[in-house]
CHARMM-style PDB file with segment names, atoms N, HN, CA, C and O in Angstrom:
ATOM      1  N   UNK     1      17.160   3.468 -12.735  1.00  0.00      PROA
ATOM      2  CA  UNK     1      15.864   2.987 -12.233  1.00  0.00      PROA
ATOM      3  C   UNK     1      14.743   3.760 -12.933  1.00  0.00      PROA
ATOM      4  O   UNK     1      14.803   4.988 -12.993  1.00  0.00      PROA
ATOM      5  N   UNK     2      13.992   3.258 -13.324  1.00  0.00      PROA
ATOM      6  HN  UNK     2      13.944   2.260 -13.275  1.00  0.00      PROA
ATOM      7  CA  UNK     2      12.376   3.773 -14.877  1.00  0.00      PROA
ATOM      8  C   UNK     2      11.373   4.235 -13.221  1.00  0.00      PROA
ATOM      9  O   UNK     2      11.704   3.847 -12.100  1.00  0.00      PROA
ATOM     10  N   UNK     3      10.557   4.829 -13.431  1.00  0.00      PROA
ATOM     11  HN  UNK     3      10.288   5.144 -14.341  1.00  0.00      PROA
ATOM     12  CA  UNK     3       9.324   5.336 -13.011  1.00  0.00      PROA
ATOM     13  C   UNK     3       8.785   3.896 -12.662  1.00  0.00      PROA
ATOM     14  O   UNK     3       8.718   3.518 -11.492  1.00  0.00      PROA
ATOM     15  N   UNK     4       8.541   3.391 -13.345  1.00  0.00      PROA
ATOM     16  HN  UNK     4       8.595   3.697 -14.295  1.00  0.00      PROA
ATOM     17  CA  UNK     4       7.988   1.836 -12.952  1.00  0.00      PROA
ATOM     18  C   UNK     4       8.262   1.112 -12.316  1.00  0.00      PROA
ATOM     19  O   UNK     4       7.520   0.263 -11.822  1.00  0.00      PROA
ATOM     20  N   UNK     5       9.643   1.275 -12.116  1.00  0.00      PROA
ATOM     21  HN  UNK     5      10.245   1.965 -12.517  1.00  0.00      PROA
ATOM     22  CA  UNK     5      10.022   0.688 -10.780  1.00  0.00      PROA
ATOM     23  C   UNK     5       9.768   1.281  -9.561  1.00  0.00      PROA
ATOM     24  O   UNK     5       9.432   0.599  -8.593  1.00  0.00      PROA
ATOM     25  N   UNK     6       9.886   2.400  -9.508  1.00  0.00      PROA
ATOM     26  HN  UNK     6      10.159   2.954 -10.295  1.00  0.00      PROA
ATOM     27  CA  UNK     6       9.723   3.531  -8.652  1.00  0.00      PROA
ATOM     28  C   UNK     6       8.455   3.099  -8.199  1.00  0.00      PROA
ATOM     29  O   UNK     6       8.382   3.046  -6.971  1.00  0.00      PROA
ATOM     30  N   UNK     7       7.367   2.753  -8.856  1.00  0.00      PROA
ATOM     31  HN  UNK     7       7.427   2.796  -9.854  1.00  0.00      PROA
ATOM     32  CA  UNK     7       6.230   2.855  -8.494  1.00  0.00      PROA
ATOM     33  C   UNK     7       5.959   1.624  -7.960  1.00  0.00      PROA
ATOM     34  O   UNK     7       5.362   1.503  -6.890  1.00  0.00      PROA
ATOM     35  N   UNK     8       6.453   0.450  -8.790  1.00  0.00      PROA
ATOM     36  HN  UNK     8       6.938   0.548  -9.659  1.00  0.00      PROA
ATOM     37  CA  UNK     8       6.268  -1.075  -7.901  1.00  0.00      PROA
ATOM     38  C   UNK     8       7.518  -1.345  -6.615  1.00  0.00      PROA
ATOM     39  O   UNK     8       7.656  -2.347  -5.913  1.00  0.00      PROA
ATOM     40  N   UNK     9       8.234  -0.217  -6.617  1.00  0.00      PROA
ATOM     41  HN  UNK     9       8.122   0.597  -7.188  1.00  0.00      PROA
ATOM     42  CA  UNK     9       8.503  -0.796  -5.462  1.00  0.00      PROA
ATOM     43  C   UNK     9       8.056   0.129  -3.716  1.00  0.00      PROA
ATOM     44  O   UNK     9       8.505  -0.148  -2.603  1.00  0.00      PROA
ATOM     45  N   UNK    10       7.094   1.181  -4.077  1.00  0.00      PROA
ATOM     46  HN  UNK    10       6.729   1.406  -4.980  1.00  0.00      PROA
ATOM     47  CA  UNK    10       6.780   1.936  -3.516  1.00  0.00      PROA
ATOM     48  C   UNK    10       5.207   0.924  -3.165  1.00  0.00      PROA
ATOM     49  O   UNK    10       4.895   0.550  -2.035  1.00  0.00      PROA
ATOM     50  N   UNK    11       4.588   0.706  -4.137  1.00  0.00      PROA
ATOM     51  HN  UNK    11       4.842   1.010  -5.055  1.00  0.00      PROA
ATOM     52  CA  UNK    11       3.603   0.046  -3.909  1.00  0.00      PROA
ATOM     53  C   UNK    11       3.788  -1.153  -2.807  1.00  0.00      PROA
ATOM     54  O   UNK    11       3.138  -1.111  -1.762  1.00  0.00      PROA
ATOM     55  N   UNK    12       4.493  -1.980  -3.017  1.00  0.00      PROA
ATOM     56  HN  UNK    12       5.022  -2.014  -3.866  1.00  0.00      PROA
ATOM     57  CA  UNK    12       5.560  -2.936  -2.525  1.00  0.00      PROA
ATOM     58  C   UNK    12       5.701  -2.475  -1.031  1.00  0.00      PROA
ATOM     59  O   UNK    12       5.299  -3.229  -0.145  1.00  0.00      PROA
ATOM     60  N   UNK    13       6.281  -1.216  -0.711  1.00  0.00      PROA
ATOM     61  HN  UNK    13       6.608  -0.603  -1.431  1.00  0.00      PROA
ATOM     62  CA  UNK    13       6.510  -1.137   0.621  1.00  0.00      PROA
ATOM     63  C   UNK    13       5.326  -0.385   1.023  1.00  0.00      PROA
ATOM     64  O   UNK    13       5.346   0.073   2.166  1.00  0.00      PROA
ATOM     65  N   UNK    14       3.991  -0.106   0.083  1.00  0.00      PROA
ATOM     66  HN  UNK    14       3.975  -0.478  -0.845  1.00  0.00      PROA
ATOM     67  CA  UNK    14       3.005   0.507   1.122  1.00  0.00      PROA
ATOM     68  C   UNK    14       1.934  -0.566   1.060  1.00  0.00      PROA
ATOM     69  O   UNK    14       0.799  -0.091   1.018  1.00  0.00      PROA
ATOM     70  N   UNK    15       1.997  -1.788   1.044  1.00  0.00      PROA
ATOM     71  HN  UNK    15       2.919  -2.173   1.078  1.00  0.00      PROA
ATOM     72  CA  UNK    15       1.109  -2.638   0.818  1.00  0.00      PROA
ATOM     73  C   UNK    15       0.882  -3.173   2.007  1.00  0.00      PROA
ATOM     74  O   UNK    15      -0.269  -3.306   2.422  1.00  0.00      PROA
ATOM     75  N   UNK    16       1.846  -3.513   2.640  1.00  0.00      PROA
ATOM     76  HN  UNK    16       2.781  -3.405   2.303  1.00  0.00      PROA
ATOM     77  CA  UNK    16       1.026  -3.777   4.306  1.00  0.00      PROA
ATOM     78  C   UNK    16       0.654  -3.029   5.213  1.00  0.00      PROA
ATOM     79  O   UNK    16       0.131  -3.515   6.216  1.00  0.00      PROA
ATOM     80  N   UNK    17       0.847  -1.567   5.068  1.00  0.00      PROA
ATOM     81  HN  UNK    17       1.272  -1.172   4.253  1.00  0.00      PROA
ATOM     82  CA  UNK    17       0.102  -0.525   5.594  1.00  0.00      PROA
ATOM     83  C   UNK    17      -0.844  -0.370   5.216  1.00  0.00      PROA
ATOM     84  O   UNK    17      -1.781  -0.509   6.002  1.00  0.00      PROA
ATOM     85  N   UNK    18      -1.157   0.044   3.654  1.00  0.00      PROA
ATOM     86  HN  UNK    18      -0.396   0.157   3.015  1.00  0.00      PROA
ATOM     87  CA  UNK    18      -2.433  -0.123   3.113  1.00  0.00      PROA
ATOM     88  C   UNK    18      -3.255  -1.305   3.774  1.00  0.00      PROA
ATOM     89  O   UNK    18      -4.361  -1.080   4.266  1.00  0.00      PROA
ATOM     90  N   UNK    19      -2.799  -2.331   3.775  1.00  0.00      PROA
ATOM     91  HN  UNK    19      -1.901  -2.514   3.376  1.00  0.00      PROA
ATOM     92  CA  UNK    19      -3.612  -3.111   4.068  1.00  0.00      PROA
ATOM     93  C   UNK    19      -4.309  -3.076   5.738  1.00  0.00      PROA
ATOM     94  O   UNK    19      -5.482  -3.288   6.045  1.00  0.00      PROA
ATOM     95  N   UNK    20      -3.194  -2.747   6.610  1.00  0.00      PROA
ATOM     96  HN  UNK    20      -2.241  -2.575   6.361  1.00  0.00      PROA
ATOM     97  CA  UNK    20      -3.870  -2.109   7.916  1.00  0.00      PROA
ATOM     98  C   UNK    20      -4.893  -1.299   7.662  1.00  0.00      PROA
ATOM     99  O   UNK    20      -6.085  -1.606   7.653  1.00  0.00      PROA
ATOM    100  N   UNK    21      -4.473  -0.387   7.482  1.00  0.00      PROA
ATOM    101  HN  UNK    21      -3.504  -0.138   7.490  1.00  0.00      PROA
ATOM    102  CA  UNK    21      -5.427   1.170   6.996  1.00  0.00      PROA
ATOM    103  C   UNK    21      -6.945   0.433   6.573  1.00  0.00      PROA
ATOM    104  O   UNK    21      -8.001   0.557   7.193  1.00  0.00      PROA
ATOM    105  N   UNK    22      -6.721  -0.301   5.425  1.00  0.00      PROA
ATOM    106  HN  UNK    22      -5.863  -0.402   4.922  1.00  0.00      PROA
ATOM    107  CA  UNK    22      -7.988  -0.723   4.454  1.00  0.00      PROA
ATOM    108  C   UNK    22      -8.862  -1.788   5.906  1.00  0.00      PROA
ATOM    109  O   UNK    22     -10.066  -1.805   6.164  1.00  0.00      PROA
ATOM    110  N   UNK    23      -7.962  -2.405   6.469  1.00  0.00      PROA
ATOM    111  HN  UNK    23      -6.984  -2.391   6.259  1.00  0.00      PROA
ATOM    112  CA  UNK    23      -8.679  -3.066   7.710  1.00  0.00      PROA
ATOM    113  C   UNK    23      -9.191  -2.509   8.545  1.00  0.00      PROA
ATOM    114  O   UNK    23     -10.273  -2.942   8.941  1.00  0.00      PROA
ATOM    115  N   UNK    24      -8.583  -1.254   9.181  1.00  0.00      PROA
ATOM    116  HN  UNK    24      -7.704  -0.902   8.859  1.00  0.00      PROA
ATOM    117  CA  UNK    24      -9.298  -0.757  10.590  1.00  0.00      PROA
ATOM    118  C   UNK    24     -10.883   0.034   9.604  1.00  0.00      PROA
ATOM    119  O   UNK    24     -11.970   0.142  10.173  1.00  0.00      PROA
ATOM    120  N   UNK    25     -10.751   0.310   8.706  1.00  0.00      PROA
ATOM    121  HN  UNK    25      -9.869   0.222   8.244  1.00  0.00      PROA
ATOM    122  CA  UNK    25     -11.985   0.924   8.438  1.00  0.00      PROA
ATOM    123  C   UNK    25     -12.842   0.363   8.011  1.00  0.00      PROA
ATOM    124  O   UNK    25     -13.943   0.913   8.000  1.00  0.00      PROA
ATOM    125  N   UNK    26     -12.686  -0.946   7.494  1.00  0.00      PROA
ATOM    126  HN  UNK    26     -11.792  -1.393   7.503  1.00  0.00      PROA
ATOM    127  CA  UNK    26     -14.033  -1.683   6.978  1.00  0.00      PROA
ATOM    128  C   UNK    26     -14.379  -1.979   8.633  1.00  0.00      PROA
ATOM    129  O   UNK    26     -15.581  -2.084   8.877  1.00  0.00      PROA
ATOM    130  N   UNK    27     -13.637  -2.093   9.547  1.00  0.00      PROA
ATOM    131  HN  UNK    27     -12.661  -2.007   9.349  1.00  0.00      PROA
ATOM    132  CA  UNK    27     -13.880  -2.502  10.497  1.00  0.00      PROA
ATOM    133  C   UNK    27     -14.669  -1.602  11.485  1.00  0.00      PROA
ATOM    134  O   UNK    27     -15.433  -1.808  12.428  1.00  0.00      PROA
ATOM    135  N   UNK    28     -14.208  -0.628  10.924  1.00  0.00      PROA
ATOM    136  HN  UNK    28     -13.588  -0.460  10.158  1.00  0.00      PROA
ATOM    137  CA  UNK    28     -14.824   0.824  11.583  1.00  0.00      PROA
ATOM    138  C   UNK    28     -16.954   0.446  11.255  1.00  0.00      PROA
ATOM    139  O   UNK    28     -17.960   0.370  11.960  1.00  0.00      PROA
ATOM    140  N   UNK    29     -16.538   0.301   9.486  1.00  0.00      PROA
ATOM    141  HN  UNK    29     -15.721   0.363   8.913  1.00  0.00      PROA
ATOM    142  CA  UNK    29     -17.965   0.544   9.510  1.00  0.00      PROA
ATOM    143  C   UNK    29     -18.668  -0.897   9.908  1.00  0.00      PROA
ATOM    144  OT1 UNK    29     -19.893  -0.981  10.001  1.00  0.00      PROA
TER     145      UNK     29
END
């Protein structure tokens, strides 16, 4: 497994958290 994968599949599993996260705070402001 390359670094690159490593990284798209990490991205991959933090993308719907991120996307919470990125929500409660626009929401914040």
């Amino acid at each position: 497994m390359s670094v690159q994968d490593d990284i798209a599949l990490a991205k991959s599993l933090l993308a719907p958290y991120l996307k919470k996260t990125s929500g409660r705070t626009t929401s914040l402001k």
